[in-house]
C-alpha positions in Angstrom: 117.4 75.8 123.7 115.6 78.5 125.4 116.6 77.8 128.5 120.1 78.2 127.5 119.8 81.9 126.2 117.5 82.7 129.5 114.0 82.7 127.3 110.9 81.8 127.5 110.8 80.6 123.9 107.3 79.4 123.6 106.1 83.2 124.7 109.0 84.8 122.4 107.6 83.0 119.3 104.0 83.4 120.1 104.8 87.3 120.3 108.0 87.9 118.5 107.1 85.9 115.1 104.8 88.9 114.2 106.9 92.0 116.0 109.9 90.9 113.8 107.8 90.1 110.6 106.2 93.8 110.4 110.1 94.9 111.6 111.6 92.7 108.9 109.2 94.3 106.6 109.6 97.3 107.3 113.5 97.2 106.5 113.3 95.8 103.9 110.9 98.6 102.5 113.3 101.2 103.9 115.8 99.4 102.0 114.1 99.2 99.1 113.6 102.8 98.6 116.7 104.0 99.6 118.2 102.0 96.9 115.5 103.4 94.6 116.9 106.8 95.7 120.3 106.1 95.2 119.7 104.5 91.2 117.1 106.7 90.0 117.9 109.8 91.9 120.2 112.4 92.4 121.9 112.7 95.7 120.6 116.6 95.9 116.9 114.8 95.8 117.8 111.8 98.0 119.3 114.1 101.1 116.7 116.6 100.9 114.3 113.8 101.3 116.4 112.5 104.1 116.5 116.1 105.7 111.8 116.5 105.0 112.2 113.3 107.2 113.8 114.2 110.0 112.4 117.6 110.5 108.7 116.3 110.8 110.2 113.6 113.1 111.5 116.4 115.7 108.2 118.0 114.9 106.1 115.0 115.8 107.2 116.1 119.6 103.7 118.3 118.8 101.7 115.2 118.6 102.6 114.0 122.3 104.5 110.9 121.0 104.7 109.6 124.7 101.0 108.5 124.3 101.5 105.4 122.3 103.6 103.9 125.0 101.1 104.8 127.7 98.2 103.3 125.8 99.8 100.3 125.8 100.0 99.7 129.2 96.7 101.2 130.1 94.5 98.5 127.5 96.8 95.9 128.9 95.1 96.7 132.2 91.7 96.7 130.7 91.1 100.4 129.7 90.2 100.7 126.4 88.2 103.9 127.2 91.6 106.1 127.0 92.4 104.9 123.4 89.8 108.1 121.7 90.9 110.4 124.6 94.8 109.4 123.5 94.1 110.1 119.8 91.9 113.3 120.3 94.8 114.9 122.7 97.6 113.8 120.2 95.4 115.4 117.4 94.5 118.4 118.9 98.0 119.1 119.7 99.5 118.4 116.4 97.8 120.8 115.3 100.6 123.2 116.6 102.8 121.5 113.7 100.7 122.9 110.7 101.9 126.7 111.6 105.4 126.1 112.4 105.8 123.8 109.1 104.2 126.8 107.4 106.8 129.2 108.7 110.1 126.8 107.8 108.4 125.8 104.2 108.3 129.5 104.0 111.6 130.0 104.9 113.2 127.3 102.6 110.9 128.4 99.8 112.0 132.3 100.2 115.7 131.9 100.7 116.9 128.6 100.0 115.4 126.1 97.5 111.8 126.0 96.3 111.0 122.6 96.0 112.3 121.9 99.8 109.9 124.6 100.5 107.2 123.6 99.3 107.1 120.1 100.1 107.4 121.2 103.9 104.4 123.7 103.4 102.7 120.6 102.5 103.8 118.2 104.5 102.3 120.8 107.5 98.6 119.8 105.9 99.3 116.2 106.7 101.1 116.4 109.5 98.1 116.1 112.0 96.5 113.0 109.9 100.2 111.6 110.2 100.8 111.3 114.1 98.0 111.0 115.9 95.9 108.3 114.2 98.6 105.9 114.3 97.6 105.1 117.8 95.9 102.4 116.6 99.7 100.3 116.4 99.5 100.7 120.3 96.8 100.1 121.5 96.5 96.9 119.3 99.7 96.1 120.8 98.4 96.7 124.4 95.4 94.5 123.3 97.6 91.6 122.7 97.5 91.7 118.8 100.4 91.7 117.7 99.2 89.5 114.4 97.2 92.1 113.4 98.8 95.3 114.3 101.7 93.6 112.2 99.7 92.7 108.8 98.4 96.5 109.0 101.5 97.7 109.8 102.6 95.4 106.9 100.3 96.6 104.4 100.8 99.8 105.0 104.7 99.5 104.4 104.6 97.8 101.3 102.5 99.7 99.4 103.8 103.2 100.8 106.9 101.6 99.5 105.5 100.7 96.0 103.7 103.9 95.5 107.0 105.7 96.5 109.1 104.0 94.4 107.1 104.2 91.4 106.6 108.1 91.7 110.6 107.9 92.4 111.0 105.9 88.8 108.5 108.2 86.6 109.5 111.4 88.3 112.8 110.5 90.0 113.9 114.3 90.6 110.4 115.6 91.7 111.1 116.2 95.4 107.5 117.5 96.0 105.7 114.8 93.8 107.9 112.0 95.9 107.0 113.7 99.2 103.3 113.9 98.4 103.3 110.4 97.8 104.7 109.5 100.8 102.5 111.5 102.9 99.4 110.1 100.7 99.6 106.5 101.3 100.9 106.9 105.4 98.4 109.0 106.2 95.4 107.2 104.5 96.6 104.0 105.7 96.4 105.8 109.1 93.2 106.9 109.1 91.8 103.6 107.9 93.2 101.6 110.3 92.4 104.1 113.5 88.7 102.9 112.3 88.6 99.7 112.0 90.4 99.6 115.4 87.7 101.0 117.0 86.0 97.4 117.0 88.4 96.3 119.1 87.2 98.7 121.9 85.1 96.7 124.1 84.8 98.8 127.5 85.0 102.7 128.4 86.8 102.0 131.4 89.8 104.8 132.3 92.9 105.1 133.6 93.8 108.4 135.0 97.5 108.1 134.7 97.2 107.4 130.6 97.7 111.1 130.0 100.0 112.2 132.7 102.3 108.6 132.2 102.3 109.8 128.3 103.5 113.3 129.1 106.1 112.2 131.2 107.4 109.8 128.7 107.0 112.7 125.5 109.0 115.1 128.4 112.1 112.3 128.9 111.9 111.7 125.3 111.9 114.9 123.8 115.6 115.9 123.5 116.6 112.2 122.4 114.5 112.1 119.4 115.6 116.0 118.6 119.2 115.1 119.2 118.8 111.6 117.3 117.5 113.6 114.0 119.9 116.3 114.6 122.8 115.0 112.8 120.9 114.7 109.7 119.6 118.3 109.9 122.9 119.5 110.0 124.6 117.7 107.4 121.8 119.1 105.3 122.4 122.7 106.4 126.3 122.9 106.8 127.7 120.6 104.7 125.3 119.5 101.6 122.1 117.7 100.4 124.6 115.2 98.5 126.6 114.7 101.8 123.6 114.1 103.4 122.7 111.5 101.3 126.4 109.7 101.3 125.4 109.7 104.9 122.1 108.3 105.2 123.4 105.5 103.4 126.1 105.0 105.4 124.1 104.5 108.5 121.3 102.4 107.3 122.7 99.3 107.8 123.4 99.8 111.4 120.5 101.7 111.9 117.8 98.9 110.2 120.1 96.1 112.1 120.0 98.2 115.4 116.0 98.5 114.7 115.6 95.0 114.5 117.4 94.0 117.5 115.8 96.4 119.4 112.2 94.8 118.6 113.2 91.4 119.5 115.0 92.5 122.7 111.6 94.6 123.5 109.6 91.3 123.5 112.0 89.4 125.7 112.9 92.3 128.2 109.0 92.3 130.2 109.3 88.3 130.7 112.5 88.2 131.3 112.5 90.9 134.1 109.4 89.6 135.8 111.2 86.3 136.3 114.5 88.1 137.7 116.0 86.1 134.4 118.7 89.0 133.6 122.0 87.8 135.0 125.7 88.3 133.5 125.3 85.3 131.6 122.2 86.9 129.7 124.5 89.8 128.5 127.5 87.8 127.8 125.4 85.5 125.5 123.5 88.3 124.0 127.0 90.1 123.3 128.2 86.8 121.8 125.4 86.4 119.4 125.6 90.4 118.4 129.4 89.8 118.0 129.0 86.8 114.8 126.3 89.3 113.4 129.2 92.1 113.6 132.0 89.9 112.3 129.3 88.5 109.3 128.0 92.1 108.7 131.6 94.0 108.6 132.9 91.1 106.0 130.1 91.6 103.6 129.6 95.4 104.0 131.5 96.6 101.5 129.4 94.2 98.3 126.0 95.3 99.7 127.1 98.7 99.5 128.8 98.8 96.0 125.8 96.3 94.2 122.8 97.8 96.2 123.7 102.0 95.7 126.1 101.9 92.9 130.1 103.7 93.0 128.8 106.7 93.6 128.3 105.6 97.3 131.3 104.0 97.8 132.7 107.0 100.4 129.4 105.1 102.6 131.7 101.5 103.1 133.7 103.0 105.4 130.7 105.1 107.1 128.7 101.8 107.4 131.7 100.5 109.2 132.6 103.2 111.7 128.8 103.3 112.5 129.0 99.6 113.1 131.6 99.4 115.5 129.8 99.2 119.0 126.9 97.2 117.6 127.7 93.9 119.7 127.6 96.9 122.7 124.5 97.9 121.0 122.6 95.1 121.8 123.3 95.0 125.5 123.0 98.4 126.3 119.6 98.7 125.0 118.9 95.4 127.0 120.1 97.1 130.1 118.2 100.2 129.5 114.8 98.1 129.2 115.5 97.1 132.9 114.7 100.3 134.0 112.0 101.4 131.3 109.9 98.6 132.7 110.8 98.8 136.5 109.3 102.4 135.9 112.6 103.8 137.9 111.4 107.1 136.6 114.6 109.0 138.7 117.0 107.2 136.6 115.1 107.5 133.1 114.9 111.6 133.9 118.9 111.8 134.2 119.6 109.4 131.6 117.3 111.8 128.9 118.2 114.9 130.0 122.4 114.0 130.0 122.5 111.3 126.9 120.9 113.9 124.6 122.6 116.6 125.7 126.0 114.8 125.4 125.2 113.7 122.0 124.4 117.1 120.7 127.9 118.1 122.4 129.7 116.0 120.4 127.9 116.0 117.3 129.0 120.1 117.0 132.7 118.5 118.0 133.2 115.7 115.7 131.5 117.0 113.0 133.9 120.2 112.3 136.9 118.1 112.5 135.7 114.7 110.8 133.1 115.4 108.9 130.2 112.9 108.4 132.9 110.2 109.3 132.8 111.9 112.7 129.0 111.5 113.1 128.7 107.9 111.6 131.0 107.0 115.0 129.2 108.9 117.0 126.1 107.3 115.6 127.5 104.4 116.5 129.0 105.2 120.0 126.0 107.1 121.6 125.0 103.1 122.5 126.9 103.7 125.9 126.2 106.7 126.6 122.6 105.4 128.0 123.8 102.5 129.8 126.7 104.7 131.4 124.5 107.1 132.5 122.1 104.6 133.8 124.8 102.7 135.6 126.0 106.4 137.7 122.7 107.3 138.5 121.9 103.3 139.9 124.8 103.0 141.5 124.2 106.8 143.5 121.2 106.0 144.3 121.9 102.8 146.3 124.3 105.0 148.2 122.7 108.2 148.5 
């Protein structure tokens, strides 16, 4: 069977059993509390939530998030000295994060609302226990240990989940007592685990190109995950907190399927491009498969929507379809764009984050005036080419150049 789909099945079920049971965790957590939101909570709440979320992940640019990838690769080849030198530069520089939360919490608590503002202002004491000790998920990763780094990861999923959810169903409109809580458990859980990692350290050998590789990746990286939390920010500021919420529901289906697929296709892309295994027939099976999942999903979406979030987030059914559309594209594109993350074509991976981003924003201001949150559930949806268009250009110049 594994030869059929172009795997190597005995190395994706020694290494993808545990990648896809800390990811399958995981969504179902974010599930879990999202429909906690959406029963105990009021939309107001739930989107201002949504909107604390995605500004401290455009702030976690501070923490240098290009280093967890780098340290990977680095204790692959043996360096576990650069796995303290990795955290202590992330820390040091997420420390830039506690001044500039300061001055938005400040903001929103002067002008805007109080309990937005506050929760920020405390989310900027957090913020450098939240980034940088979570290091230890890579560089257990580059050590091979995936079955651990998944029943931490685990762990620390469910019961940030639990906690949440229970401050959520005694306080349910508490923005700052929810937020606190959140913070609480992830950054404990963070701290914990960066310690008892440090056992796994077994030489102080170094790599010299940990720091500069992680740069480069934070530099390519850092207007696609400001541009990919964008949208949310702006609903939140130009249209509502409730809209915000309608939306965030109406994107997590795609988003947690789209999450899932990209962890499996993560373990299979390395193998598979060693042994020269992506051909056509890879993507045309991989598009099939990602196409029954589309046609299964877009029957059912409208039940999980209604029995999971209640009526008042039935305006999310058709949201959770337009941001379904290019999924079966979805699955190939990111495929495609693993080619070149792990040929290190570092050209190609400059143009394509520099012009996807910058693309995405475009048409985020251009859809959104005229269609709403409708208009940025398909261009959550449609941004899936962008990457593999750009990709495509620059590949194809460059054999002709």
């Amino acid at each position: 069977m594994g030869e059929k789909f172009g795997l190597d099945l005995p190395y994706f079920v020694k290494n993808g059993f545990w990648v896809l049971f800390r990811q399958g965790i995981a969504s179902v957590g974010g599930l879990l509390l999202s429909v906690a939101f959406a029963r105990l909570a009021t939309q107001e709440v739930f989107g201002q939530y949504q909107f604390i979320l995605s500004i401290l992940s455009i702030a976690s640019i501070l923490s240098v998030p290009g280093l967890n990838t780098s340290i990977i690769q680095s204790v692959a080849k043996g360096c576990d000295g650069d796995y303290k030198k990795v955290v202590k530069t992330s820390f040091l520089w997420s420390l830039l994060g506690i001044p500039i939360l300061l001055i938005v919490g400040g903001y929103y608590y002067i002008y805007q609302n109080h309990s937005l503002g506050i929760a920020l202002m405390i989310s900027s004491i957090f913020f450098p226990f939240f980034y940088a000790p979570n290091t230890w998920d890579s560089f257990l990763q580059g050590k091979s240990r995936f079955d651990i780094s998944a029943k931490y990861s685990s762990i620390q999923s469910l019961i940030n989940t639990v906690a949440t959810i229970g401050i959520i169903f005694f306080y349910r409109n508490n923005l700052i007592a929810i937020v606190t809580a959140y913070l609480i458990s992830f950054t404990f859980f963070n701290g914990y685990y960066y310690f008892k990692s440090l056992k796994y350290v077994k030489n102080e050998k170094s790599d010299k190109e940990t720091i500069r590789y992680g740069w480069f990746l934070t530099r390519i990286g850092m207007l696609n995950l400001v541009s990919s939390n964008l949208d949310k920010i702006v609903v939140g500021i130009f249209l509502s907190q409730a809209q915000l919420a309608i939306y965030s529901v109406g994107i997590l289906f795609s988003k947690q399927i789209q999450n899932v697929t990209k962890s499996a296709l993560w373990i299979v892309a390395p193998k598979q491009i060693k042994q020269g295994c992506i051909s056509k027939s890879n993507y045309l099976k991989i598009f099939f498969i990602s196409s029954v999942i589309f046609i299964v999903f877009w029957f059912f979406s409208p039940l999980l929507i209604t029995s999971l979030f209640s009526k008042r987030y039935e305006e999310s059914i058709l949201l959770t379809k337009i941001s379904f559309l290019f999924y079966p594209v979805y699955a190939i594109s990111m495929l495609y764009y693993n080619t070149f993350i792990f040929s290190k074509k570092e050209k190609n991976i400059k143009i394509e984050s520099i012009a996807t981003p910058l693309v995405r924003v475009a048409l985020l201001f251009i859809l959104l005036p005229f269609f709403g949150i409708g208009g940025l559930a398909f261009l959550f949806g449609f941004q899936c080419i962008l990457s593999p268009t750009v990709l495509y250009v620059t590949e194809r110049y460059y054999k002709h150049a």
